[in-house]
N, C-alpha and C positions, 0 to 999 in steps of 0.2 A: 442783535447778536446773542449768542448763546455763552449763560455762566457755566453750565455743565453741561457734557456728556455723557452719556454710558453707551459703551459698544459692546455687541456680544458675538465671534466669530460665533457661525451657526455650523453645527456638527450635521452629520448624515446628508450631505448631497453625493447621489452618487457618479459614479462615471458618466459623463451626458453622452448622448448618442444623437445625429442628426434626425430631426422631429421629434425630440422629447418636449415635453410640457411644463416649459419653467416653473411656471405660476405653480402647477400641480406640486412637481418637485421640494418647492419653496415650501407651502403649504404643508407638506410630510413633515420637510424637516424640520421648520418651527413646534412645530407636536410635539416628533420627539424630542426635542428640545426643551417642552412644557415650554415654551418662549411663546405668547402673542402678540399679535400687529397689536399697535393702535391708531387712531388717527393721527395721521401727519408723520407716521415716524417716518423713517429714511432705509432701503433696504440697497446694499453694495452689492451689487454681483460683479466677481470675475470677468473681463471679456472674454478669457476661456470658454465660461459654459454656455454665453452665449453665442459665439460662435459657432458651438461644437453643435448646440442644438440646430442650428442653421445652415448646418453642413456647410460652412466657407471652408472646405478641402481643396487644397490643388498637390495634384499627382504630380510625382518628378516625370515621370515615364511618359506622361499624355503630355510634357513641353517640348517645345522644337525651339531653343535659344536662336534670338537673331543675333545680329553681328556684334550690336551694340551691349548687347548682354554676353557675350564673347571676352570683349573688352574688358567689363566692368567685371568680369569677374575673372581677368588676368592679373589685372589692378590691386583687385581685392582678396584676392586668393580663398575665391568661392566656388561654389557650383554654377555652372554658368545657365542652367535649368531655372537653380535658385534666383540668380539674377535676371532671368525673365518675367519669373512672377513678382518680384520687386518692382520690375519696371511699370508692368502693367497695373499697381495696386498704386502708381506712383504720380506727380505731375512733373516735379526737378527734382533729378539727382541734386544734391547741395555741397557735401563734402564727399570724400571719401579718401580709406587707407588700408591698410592690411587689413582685416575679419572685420570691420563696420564700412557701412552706407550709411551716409546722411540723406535722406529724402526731404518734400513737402509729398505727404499722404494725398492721395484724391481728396480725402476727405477736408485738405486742409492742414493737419498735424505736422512739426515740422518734428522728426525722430526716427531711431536709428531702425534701421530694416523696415521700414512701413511698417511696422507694427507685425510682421510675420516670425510667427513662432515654431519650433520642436518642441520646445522641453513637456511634458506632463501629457506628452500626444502618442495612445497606443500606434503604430505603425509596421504595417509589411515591410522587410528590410527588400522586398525585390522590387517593390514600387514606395517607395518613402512617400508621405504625405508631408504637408505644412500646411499652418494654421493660418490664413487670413483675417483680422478684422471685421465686423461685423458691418454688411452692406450700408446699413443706417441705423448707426447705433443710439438716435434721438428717438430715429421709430420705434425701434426695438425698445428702448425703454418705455415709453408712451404705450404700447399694444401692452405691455406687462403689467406696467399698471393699471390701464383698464380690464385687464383682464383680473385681477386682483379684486380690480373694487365692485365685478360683477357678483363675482364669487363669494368674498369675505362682507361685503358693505360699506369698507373703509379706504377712505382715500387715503393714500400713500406715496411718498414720495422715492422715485428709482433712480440713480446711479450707479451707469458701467463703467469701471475703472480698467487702465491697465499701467503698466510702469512706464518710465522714460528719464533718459538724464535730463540736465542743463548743462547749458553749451558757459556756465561761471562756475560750476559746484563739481564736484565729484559726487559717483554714486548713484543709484537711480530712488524714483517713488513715484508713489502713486500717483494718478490723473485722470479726470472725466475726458471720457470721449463721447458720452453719451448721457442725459437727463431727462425726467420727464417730474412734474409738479412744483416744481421750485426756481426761482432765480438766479439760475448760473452763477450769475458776474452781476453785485449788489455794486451799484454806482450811488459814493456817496461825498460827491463834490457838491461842496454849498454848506454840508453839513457842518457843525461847528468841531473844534477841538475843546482839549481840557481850558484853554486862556478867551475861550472865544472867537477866535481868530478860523476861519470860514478854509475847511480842505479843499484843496484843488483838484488833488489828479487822484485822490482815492478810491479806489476800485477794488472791492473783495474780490475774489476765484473761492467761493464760498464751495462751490462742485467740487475745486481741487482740495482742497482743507478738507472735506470729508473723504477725497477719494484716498486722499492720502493718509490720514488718522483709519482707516478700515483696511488698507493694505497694510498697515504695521503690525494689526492680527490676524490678517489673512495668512503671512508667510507668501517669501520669493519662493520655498521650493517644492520639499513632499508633506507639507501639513496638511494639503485638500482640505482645504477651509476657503469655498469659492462664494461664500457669501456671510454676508456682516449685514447685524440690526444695530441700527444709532435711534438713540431716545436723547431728546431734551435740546435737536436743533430748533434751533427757530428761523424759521423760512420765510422767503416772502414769493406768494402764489405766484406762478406764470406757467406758460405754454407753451415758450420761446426756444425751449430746451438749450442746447449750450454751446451752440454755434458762437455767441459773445466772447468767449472765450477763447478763441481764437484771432493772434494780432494781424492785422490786417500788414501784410506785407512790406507795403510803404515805408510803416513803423519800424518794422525788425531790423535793428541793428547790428545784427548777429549774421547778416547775410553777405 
């Protein structure tokens, strides 16, 4: 585990456009930042700009709502367009009430809207846009940092965050949906405590503890500050990305 960190939101990324070049992007802006990588630091992007580089747009206009997204959004007093695209980025509705959907994401994630956004998204008001999730946001990490460490030299470890509440706490924060060079989910049953006495069920979310300590200087709103540099974690290498991190169903008592 780590005694310190130091985080730096990184200034000058600009508005992404579908087929922009993160790694490129990144690179600028560390510059002007006079900020450099080193080995092993940890860089947080937004799932905004990856997204946005990936073009996950869906048009209101190009939907044709089926009955069931009809429903769901008389229920929920939505766009019933909007609740198409929900449906389809979706596996089970879970909960629902006035202006929130509770989903399980395709991808897994159990949170509010699948993860589809407005906010910080330029848009046509005669065809509105929304922001989807990124297809594979383990790949997308993983291609980034290889691409990084073609470029630069240095391996690096990537983190795409985005927010989410819990179904015990008020309020949202950060959270990995996506990793590449590090160990998600550090399983440390067997390990001793301070009296000696052997942990059982302890398990870090080492991906959420950062994704969450780099959303608190990212900003929820108009800071645009869609990426953060961490120095001084200490990581344990994998490839697994952060699939671990999500509770396997069975478990969820929440359901």
């Amino acid at each position: 585990m780590s005694s310190s960190l130091v985080l730096h939101a990184v200034p000058g990324i600009p508005m992404v456009e579908p087929g922009d070049d993160l790694a490129e992007l990144i690179i600028a802006a560390l510059e002007g930042a006079e900020l450099s990588l080193q080995h092993d630091d940890v860089l947080v992007l937004a799932q905004k700009i990856v997204s946005k580089a990936e073009g996950r747009y869906a048009y209101l206009n190009d939907i044709e709502p089926s009955a069931q997204a009809r429903e769901l959004a008389e229920q929920c007093d939505k766009d019933p367009r909007h609740m198409q695209v929900l449906l389809n980025e979706s596996r089970e509705v879970i909960r629902r009430r006035p202006g929130v959907v509770i989903v399980e994401h395709v991808l897994g994630y159990v949170h509010a809207n699948a993860g589809i956004d407005r906010s910080n998204i330029r848009s046509d008001d005669d065809n509105p846009r929304l922001l989807l999730l990124p297809e594979n946001p383990d790949r997308s990490a993983a291609q980034l940092r290889d691409t990084l460490k073609a470029r630069l030299g240095l391996s690096v470890n990537i983190v795409i965050n985005d927010s989410a509440g819990r179904a015990w706490r008020n309020g949202t924060l950060g959270f990995a949906i996506g990793t590449a060079g590090f160990e998600a989910l550090e399983n440390r049953i067997g390990e001793q405590d301070l009296y000696g006495r052997p942990l059982e069920v302890t398990e870090v979310a080492v991906a959420d503890e950062l994704a969450a300590a780099a959303s608190f200087v990212m900003g929820q709103g108009d800071e645009a500050l869609p990426l953060v540099l961490i120095r001084g974690a200490k990581l344990r290498p994998s490839s697994d990305g952060s699939k671990a991190l999500i509770r396997e169903r069975e478990k969820d008592m929440f359901r």
